[in-house]
C-alpha positions in Angstrom: -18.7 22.6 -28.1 -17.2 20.0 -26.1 -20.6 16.8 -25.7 -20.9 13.1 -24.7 -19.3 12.0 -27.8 -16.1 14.5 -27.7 -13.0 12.4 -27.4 -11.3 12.9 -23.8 -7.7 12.4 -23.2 -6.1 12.2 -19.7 -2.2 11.6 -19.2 -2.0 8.2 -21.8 -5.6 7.2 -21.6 -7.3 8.5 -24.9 -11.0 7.6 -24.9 -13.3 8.1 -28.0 -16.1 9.9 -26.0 -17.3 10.6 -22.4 -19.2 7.3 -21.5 -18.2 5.2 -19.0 -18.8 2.1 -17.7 -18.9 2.4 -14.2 -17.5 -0.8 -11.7 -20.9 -2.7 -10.9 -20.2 -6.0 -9.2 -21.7 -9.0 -11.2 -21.4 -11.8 -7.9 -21.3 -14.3 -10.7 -17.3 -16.3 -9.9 -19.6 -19.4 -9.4 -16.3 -21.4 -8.7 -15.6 -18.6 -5.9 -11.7 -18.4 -7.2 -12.1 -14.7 -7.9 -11.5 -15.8 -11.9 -13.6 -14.0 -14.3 -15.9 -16.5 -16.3 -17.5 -16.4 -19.8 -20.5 -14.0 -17.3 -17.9 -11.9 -17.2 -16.6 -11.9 -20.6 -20.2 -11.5 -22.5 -20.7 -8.8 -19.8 -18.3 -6.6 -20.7 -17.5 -6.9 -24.0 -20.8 -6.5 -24.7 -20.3 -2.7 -23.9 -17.5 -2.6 -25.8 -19.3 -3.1 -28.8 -21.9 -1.2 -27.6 -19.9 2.0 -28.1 -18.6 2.7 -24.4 -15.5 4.5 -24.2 -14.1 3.4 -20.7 -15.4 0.4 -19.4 -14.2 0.0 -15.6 -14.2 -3.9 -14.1 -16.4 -4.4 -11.0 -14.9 -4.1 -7.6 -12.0 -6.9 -7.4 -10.1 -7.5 -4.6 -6.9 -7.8 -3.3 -7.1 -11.1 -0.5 -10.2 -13.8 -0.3 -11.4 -11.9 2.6 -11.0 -8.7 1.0 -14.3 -9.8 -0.9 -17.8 -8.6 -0.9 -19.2 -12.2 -1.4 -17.2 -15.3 -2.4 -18.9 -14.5 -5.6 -16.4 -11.6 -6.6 -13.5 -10.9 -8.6 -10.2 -11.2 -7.0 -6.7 -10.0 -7.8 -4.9 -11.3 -5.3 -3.2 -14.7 -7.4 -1.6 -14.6 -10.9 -3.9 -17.3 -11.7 -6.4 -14.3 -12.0 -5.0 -12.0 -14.7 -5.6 -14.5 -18.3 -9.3 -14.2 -18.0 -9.4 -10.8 -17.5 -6.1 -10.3 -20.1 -8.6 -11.8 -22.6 -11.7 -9.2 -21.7 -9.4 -6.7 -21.8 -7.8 -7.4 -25.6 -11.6 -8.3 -26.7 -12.9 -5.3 -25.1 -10.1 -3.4 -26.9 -10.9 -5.0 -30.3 -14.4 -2.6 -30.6 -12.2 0.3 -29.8 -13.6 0.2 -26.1 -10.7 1.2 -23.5 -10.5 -0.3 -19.8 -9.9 -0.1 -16.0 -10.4 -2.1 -13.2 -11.7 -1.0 -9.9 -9.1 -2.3 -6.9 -10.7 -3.0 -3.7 -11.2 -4.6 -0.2 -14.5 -4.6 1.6 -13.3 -4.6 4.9 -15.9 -4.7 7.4 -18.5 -5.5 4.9 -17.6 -8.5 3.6 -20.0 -10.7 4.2 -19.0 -14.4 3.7 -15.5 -13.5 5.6 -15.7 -15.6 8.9 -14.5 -12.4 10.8 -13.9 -9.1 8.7 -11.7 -6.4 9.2 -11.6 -2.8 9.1 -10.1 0.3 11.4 -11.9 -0.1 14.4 -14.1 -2.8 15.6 -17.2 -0.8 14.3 -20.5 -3.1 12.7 -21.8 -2.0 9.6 -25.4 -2.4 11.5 -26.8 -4.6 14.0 -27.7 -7.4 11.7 -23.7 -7.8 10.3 -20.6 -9.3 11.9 -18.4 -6.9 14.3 -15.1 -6.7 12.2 -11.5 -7.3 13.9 -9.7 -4.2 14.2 -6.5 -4.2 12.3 -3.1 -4.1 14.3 -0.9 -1.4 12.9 1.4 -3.9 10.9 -1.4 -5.8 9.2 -2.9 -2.4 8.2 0.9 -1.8 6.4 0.9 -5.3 5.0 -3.0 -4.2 3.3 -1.3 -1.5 1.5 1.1 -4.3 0.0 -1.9 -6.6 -1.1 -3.0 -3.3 -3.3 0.1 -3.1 -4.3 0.3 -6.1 -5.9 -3.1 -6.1 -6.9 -2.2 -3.2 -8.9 1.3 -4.6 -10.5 -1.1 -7.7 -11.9 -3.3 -4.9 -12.8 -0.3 -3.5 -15.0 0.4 -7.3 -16.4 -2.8 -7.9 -17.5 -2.5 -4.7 -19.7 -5.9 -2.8 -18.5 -5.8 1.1 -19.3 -6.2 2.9 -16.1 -6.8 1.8 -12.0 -9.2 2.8 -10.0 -9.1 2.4 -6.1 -12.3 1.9 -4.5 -12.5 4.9 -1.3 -16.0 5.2 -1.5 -19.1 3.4 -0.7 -18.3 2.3 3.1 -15.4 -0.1 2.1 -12.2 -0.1 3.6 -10.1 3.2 2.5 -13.6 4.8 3.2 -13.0 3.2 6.8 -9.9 4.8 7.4 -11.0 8.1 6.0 -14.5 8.2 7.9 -14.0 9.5 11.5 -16.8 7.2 11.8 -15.3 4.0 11.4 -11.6 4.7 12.4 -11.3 5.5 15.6 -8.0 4.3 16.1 -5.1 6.1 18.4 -2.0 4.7 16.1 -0.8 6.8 13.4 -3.8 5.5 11.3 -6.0 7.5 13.9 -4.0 10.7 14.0 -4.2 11.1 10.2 -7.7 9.7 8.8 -5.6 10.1 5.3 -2.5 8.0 6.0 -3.8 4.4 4.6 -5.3 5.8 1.6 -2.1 7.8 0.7 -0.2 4.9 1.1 -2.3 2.9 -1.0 -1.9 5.2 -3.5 1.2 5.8 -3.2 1.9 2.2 -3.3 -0.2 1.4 -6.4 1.0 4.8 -8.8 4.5 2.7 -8.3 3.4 -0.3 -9.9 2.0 2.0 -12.6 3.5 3.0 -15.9 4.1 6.9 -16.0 1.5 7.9 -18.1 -1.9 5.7 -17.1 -3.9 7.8 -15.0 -4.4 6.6 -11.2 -9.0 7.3 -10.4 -10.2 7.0 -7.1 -13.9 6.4 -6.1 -15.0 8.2 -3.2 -18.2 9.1 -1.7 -18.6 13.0 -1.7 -20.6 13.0 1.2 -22.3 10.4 3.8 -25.7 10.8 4.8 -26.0 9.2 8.2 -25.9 10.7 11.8 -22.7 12.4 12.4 -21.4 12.2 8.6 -19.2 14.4 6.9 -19.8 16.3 3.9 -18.8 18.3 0.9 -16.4 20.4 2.6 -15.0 17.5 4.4 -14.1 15.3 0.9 -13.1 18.8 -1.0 -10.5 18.8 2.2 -9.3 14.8 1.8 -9.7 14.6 -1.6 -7.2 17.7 -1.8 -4.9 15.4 0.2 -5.6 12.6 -2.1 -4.7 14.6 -4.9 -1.4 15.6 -3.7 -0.7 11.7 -3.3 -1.0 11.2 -6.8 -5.0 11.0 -7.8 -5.3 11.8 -11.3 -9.2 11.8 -11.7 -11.9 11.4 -8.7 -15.1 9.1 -9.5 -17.6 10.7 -7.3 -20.5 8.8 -5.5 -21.7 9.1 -2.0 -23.2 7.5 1.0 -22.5 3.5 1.7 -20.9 4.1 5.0 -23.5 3.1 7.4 -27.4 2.9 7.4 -29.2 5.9 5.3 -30.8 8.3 8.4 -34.0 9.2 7.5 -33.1 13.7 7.8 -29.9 12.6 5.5 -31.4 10.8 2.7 -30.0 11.4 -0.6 -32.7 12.3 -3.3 -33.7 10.6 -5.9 -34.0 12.9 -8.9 -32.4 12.1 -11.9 -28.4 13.5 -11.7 -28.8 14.4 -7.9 -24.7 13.7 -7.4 -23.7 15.6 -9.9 -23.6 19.0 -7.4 -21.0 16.9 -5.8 -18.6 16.4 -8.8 -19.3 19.9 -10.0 -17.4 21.1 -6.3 -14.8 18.7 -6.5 -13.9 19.1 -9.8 -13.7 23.4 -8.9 -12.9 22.9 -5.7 -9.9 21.2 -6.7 -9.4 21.9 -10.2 -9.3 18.1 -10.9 -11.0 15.9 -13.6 -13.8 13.9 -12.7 -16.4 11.0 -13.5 -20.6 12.0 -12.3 -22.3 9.3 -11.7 -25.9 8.7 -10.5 -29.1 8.4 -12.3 -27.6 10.3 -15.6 -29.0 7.4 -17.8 -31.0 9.9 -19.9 -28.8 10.9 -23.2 -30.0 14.2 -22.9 -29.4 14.9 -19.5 -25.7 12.8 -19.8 -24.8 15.0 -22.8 -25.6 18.1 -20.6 -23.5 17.1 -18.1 -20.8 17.3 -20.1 -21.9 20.4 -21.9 -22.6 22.5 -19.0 -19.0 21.9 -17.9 -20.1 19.5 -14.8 -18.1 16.8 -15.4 -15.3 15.2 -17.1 -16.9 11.9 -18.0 -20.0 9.9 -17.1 -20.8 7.2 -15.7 -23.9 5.2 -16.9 -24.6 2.3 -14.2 -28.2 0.8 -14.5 -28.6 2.1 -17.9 -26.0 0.0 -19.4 -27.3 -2.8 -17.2 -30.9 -2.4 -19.1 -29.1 -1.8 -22.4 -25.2 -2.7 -23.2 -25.4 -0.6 -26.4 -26.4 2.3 -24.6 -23.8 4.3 -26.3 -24.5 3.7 -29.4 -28.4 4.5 -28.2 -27.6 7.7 -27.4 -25.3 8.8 -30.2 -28.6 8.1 -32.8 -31.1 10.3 -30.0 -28.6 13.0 -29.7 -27.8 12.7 -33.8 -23.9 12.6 -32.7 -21.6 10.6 -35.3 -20.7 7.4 -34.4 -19.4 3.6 -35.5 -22.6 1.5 -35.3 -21.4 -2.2 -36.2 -22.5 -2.9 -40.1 -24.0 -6.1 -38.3 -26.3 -3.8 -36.4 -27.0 -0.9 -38.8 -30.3 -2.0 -39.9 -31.3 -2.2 -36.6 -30.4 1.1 -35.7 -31.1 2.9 -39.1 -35.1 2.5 -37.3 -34.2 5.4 -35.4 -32.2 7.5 -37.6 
């Protein structure tokens, strides 16, 4: 019976078990250089120990204004890959492995003087109307990921992910909300994020898996759903995804008839019809911080891997938590066995 703590292997990416990390922006680069800090380090290394298998670096991005805040990780300079190069081999040390979520906020970010997105299209009333991209800037953003990626590759992390979900700015030019454009970014709502992609797998090594996040469905007025990201996503795969991370919403104000629920594991639906919609692997995410429920997840044939977001905010050796509650075998640190041996 395959459970949480089955090991999971995809392309060269071998993990121990099914727990993941999921990207969770820290907005702690108190020097706002986009350098990882000792925050960061303690952070995620922490985990590591903690017993995670795949441990995936908060949205960084791939130009200063590319940033949520001035607060965020950046991957835009070389000066950025030795701090994470050291999480990353300290991370690998307790046997964790990692990824790093590659991003630009586009119209969301905040602390740009004048963001930029698709189409000149506000977030909400309250935030700044973004410039619209001119159809050779948009080409020259698929070169920052690309670079983003090849120092990705240099600072030896274990798989990418590209951030499509969440309202940020592949989601932009997938969202018929957001993109109204007449240029060839218009006529085919897939064309950036297949470039991207395209771009980034060719920075990558053969055999390390390419994720992207995407949000499954979008509950405001006029939003698409499930069918519409089982019909991109099959487009995305073609380009070269390997494995789909599947969230939702993020692209505009939550309307009131669309509101997601808040039950425990109510995305999972969603990665259940991707993953047999398009025969692909995939991470759930959402409100799965209950072992049990996790572990069932997996069991049930729902989902590849999960992700456990707030829960390993709450507790970094989460893992090793739910490995003692579910009476699964694993390596609890000697250091911490008398801790742990209370609930055995």
């Amino acid at each position: 019976m395959t459970d949480l703590f089955t090991p999971y292997k995809l392309k060269g990416l071998e993990l121990k078990n099914r727990i993941v990390l999921p990207p969770m922006c820290q907005y702690s680069v108190t020097n706002k250089d986009g350098i990882a800090n000792e925050w960061h380090h303690t952070h995620y290394v922490s985990r590591a120990v903690g017993g995670t298998g795949l441990i995936i670096i908060e949205m960084t991005d791939v130009e200063p204004d590319g940033r949520i805040t001035d607060y965020d990780l950046g991957l835009w300079s070389d000066e950025q890959i030795p701090a994470l190069a050291r999480i990353v081999e300290d991370c690998h040390r307790y046997g964790a492995k990692v990824g790093i979520q590659i991003a630009h906020a586009g119209r969301k970010a905040q602390d740009a003087s004048v963001p930029v997105s698709s189409s000149p299209v506000p977030f909400n009333e309250e935030s700044k109307t973004p410039r619209e991209l001119s159809t050779d800037e948009v080409k020259e953003m698929v070169e920052k990921f690309r670079l983003a990626a090849r120092r990705a590759v240099q600072v030896g992390f274990d798989t990418i992910e590209l951030h499509g979900a969440h309202g940020y700015l592949i989601h932009q030019f997938t969202s018929p909300l957001t993109n109204r454009r007449s240029d060839e970014y218009g006529k085919d709502l897939t064309r950036f994020g297949c470039e991207v992609i395209a771009a980034v797998k060719g920075e990558m090594p053969e055999d390390m898996p390419l994720i992207l996040r995407i949000s499954a469905q979008e509950y405001v007025e006029g939003g698409y759903g499930i069918e519409d990201s089982l019909k991109f996503s099959k487009v995305f795969k073609e380009a070269g995804v390997d494995m789909f991370h599947i969230s939702a919403g993020g692209e505009g104000p939550i309307a009131a008839a669309g509101r997601p629920g808040t039950h425990a594991a109510y995305q999972v639906p969603l990665a259940r019809a991707i993953k047999e919609g398009l025969d692909v692997p995939v991470i759930a995410v959402g409100r799965l911080d209950d072992s049990a429920l996790a572990n069932a997840v997996i069991g049930n044939d729902e989902a590849d891997l999960v992700a456990v977001g707030r829960g390993m905010l709450m507790n970094p050796y989460w893992a090793l938590t739910a490995a003692v509650e579910l009476h699964k075998e694993t390596v609890i640190p000697q250091q911490y066995e008398r801790g742990f041996a209370l609930f055995s």
